[in-house]
C-alpha positions in Angstrom: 35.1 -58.9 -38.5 33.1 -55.8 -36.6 30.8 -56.5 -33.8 28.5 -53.8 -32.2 28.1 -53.4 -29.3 24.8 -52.6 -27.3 23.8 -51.6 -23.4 21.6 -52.6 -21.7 20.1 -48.9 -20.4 19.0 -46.6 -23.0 21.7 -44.0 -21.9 24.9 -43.7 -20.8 26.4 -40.6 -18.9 30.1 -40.2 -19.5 31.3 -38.2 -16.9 33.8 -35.2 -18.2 36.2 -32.3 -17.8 34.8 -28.5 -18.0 37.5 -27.8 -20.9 36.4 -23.5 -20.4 39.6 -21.9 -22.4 41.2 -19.1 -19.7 40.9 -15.7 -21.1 44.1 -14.6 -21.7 45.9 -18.1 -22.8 45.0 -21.5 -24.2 44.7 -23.5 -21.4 41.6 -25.3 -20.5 40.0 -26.0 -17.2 40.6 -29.1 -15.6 37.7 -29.7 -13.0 34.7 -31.7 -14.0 32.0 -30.3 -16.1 29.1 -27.9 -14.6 31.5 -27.5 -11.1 30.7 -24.1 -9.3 33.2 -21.3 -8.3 36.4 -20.7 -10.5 37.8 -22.3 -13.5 41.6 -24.5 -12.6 44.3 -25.9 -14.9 46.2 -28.2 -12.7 48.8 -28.7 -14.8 50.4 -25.9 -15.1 52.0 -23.0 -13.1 55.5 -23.2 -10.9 56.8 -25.8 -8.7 56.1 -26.1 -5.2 57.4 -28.7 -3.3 58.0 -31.2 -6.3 54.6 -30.5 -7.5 53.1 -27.6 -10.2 50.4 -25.6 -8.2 48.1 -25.1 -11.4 46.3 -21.7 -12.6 42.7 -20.8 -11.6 40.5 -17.7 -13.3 37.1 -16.5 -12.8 33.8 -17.5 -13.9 32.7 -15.6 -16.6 28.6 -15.2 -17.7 28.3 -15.8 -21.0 30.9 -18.5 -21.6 29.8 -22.2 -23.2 32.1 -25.2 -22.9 34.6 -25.6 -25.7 34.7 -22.0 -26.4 
């Protein structure tokens, strides 16, 4: 048996990741969609302390999410 199910608002806002591909590679930032400054991938990079310290690129001006 399926059941549908409704809301009561007329629309819902799902909040998301920016997922902008880095140039030269196929990772994919990590912050949240429409954030300012540069792109980040947190999970990668080296170690630091126990903990990876991520990747981070420029902006560029004609990029579109998904890319």
């Amino acid at each position: 048996m399926s059941q549908q199910r409704t809301t009561a608002e007329l629309h819902v806002e799902i909040p998301g990741i920016c997922f902008i591909r880095q140039p030269e590679g196929a990772r994919r930032c990590t912050l949240s969609a429409g954030h300012n400054g540069d792109h980040r991938h947190f999970y990668s990079g080296p170690i630091r302390d126990g903990f990876r310290v991520g990747t981070n690129w420029p902006r560029r001006s004609s990029e579109t999410q998904a890319d």
